[in-house]
VEXMARMI-704349 format. One record per residue: x, y, z of N, C-alpha, C, O in turn. Coordinates in steps of 0.05 Angstrom, whole numbers, padded with zeros to 5 digits, always signed. Each point is the difference from the previous one (the first is absolute). Example, Ala and Ser with C-alpha at 12.3 -4.5 7.8 and 13.67 -1.06 7.14 Angstrom:
% VEXMARMI-704349
nc1->+00264 nc2->-00114 nc3->+00156 cac1->-00018 cac2->+00024 cac3->+00000 cc1->+00018 cc2->+00024 cc3->+00000 oc1->+00021 oc2->+00000 oc3->+00013 $
nc1->-00028 nc2->+00021 nc3->-00027 cac1->+00016 cac2->+00024 cac3->+00001 cc1->-00015 cc2->+00022 cc3->+00014 oc1->+00010 oc2->+00022 oc3->+00004 $
This chain:
% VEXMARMI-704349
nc1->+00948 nc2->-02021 nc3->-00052 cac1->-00013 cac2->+00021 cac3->-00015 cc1->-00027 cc2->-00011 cc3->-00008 oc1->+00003 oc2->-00022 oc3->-00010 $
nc1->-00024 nc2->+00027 nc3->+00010 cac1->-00027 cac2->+00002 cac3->+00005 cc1->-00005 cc2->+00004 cc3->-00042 oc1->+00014 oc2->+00014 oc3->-00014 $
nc1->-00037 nc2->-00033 nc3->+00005 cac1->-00003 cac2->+00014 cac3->-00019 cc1->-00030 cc2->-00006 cc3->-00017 oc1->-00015 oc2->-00020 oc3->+00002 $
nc1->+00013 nc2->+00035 nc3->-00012 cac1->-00034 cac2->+00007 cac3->-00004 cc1->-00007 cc2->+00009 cc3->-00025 oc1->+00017 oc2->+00014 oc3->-00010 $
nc1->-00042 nc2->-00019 nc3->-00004 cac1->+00000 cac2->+00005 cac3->-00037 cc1->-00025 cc2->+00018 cc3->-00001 oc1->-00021 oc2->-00001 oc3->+00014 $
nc1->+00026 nc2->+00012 nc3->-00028 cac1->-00033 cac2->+00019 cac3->+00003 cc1->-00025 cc2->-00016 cc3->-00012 oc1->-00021 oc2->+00012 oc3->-00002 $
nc1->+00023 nc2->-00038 nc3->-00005 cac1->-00015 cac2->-00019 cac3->-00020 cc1->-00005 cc2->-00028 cc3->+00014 oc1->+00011 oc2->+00012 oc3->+00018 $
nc1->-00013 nc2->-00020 nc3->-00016 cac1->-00003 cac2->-00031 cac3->+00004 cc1->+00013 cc2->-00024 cc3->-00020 oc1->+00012 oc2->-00021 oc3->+00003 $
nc1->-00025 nc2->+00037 nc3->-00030 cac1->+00018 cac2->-00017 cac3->-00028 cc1->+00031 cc2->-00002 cc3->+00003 oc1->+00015 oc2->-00015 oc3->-00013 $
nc1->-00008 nc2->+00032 nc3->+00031 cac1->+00033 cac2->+00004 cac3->+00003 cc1->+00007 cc2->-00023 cc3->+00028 oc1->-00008 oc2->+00005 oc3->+00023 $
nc1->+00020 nc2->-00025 nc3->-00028 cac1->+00007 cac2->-00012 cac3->+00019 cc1->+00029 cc2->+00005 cc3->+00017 oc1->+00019 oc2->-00012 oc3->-00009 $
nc1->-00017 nc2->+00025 nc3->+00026 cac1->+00025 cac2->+00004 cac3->+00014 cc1->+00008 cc2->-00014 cc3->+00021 oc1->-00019 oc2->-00014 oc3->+00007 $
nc1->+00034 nc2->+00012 nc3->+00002 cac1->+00008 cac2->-00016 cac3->+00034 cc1->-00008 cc2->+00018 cc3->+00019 oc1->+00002 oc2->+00025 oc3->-00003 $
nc1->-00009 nc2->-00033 nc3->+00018 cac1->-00010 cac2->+00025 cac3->+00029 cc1->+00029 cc2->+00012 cc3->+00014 oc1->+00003 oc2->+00020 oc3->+00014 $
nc1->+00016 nc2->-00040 nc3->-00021 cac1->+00018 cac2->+00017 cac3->+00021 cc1->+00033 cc2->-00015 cc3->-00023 oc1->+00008 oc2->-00023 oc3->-00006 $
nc1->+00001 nc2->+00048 nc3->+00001 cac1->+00033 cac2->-00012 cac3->-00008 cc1->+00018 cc2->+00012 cc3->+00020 oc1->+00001 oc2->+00020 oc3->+00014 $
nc1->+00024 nc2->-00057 nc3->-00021 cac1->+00017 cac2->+00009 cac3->+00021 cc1->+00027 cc2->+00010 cc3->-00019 oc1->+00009 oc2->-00012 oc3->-00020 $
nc1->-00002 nc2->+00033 nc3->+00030 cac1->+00036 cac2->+00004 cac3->-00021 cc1->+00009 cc2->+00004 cc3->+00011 oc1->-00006 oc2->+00013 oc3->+00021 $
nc1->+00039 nc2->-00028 nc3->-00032 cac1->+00027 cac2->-00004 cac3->+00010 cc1->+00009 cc2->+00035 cc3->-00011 oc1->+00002 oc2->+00005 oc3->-00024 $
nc1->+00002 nc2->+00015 nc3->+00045 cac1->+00001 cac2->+00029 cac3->-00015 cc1->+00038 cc2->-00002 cc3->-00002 oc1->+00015 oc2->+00013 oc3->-00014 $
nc1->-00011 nc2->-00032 nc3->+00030 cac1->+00037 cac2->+00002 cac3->-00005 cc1->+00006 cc2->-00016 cc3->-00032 oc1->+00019 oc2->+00008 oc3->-00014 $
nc1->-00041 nc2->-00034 nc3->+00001 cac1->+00004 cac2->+00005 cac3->-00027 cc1->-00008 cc2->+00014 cc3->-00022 oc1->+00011 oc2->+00002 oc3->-00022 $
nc1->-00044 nc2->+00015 nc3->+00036 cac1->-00009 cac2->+00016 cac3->-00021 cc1->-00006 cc2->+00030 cc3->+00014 oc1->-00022 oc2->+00006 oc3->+00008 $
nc1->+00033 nc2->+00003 nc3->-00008 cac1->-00007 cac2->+00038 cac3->+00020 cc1->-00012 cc2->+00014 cc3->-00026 oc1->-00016 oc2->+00017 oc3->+00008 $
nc1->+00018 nc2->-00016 nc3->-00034 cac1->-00014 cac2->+00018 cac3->-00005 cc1->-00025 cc2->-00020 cc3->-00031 oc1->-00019 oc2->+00008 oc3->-00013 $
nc1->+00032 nc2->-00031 nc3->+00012 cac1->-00022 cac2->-00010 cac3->-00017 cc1->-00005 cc2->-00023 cc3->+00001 oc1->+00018 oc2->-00012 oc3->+00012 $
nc1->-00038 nc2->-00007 nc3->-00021 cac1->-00010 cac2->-00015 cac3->+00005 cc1->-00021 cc2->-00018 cc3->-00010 oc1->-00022 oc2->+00006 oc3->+00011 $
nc1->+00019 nc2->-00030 nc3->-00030 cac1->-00022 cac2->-00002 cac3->-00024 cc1->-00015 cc2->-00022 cc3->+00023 oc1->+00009 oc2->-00011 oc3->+00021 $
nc1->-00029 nc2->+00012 nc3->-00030 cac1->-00021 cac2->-00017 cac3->+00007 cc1->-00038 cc2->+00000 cc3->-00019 oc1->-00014 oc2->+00018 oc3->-00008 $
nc1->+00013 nc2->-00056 nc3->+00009 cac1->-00020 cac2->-00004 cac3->-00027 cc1->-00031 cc2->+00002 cc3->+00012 oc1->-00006 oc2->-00016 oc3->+00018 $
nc1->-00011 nc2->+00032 nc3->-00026 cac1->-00025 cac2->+00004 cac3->+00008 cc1->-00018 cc2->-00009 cc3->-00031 oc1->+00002 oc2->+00003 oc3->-00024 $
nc1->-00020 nc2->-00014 nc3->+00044 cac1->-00023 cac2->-00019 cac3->-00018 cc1->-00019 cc2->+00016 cc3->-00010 oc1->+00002 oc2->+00021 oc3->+00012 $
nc1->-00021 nc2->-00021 nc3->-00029 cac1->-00017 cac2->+00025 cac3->-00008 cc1->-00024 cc2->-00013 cc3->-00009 oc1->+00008 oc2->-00023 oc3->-00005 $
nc1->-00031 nc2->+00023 nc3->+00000 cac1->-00022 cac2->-00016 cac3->-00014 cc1->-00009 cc2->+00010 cc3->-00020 oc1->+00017 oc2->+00004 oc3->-00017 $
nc1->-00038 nc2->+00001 nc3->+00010 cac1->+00000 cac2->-00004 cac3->-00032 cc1->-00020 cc2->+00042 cc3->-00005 oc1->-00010 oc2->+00010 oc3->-00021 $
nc1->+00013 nc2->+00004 nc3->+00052 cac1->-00009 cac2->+00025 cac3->-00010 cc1->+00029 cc2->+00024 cc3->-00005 oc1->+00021 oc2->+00007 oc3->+00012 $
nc1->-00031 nc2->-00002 nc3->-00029 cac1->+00018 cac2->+00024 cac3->-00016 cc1->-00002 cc2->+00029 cc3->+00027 oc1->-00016 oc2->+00001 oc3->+00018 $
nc1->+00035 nc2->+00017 nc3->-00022 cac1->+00003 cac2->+00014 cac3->+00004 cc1->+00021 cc2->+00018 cc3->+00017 oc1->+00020 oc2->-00014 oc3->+00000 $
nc1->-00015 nc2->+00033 nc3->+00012 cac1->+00026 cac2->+00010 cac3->+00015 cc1->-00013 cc2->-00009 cc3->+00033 oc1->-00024 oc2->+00004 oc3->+00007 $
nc1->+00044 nc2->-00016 nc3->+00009 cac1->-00007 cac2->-00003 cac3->+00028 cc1->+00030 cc2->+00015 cc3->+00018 oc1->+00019 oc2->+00014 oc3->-00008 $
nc1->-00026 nc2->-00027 nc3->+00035 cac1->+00017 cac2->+00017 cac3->+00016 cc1->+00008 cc2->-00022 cc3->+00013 oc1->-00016 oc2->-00019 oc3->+00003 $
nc1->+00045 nc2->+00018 nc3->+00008 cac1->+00014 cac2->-00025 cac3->+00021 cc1->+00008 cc2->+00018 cc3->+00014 oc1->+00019 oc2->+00013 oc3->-00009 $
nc1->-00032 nc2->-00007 nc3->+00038 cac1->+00018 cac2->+00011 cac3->+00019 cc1->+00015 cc2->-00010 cc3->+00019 oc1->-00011 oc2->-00012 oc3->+00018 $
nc1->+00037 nc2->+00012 nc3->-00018 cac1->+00021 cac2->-00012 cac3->+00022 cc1->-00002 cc2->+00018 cc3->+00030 oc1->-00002 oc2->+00024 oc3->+00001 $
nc1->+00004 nc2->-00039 nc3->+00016 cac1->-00001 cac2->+00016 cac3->+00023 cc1->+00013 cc2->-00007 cc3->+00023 oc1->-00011 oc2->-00012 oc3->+00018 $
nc1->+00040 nc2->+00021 nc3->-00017 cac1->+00022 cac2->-00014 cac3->+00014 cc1->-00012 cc2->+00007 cc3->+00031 oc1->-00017 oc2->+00017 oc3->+00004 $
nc1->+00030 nc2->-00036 nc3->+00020 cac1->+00003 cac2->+00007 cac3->+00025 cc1->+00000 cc2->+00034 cc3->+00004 oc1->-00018 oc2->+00015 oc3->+00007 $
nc1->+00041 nc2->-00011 nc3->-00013 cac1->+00017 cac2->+00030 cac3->+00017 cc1->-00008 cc2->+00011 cc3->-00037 oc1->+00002 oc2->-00014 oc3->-00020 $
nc1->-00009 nc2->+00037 nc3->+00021 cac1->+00005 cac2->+00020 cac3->-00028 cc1->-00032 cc2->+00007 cc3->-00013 oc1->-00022 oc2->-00007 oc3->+00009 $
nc1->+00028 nc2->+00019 nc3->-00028 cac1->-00023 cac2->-00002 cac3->-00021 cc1->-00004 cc2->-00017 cc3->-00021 oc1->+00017 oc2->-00009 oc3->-00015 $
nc1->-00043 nc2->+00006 nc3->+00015 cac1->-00008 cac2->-00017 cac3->-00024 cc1->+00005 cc2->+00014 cc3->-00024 oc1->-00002 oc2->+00023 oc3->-00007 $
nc1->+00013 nc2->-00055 nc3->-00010 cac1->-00005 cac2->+00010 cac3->-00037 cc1->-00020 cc2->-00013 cc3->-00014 oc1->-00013 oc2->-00021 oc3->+00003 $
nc1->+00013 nc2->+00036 nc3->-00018 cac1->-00029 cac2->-00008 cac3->-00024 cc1->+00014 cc2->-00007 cc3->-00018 oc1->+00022 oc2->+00010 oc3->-00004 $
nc1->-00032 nc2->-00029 nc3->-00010 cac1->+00015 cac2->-00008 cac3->-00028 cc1->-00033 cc2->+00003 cc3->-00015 oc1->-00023 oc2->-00002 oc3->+00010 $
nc1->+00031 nc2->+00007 nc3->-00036 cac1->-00030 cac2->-00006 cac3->-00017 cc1->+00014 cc2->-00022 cc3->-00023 oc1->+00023 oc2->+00000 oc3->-00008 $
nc1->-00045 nc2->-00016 nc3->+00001 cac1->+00006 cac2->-00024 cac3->-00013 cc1->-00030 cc2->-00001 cc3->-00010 oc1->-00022 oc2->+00000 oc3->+00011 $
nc1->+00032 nc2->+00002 nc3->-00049 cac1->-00019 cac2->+00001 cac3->-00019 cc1->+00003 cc2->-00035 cc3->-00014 oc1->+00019 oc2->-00011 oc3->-00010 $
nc1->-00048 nc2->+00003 nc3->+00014 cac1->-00006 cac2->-00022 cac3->-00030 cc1->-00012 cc2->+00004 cc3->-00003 oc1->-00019 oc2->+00012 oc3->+00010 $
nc1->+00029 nc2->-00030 nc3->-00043 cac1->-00020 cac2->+00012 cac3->-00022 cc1->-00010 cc2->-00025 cc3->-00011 oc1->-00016 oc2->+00000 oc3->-00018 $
């Protein structure tokens, strides 16, 4: 799964791998942030399906 931040301050991994036979519908993972405030966007974007947006606010 492919993944991408609408910011740069947002540090993500370019690509996660999941075990979907231990997690099919959830899943935590720790993203780094720098020191600008505000609401951003993490879009996941599996192989096969549609992408999700998550929005992720600091303050």
């Amino acid at each position: 799964m492919r993944v991408t931040s609408s910011d740069p301050s947002l540090v993500v991994p370019k690509e996660l791998l999941l075990d979907f036979d231990k997690h099919q519908l959830k899943f935590e993972y720790d993203i780094k942030v720098g020191t600008k405030t505000g609401t951003f966007t993490i879009t996941l974007t599996p192989a096969v399906g549609r992408a999700v947006e998550v929005q992720v606010t600091v303050k």
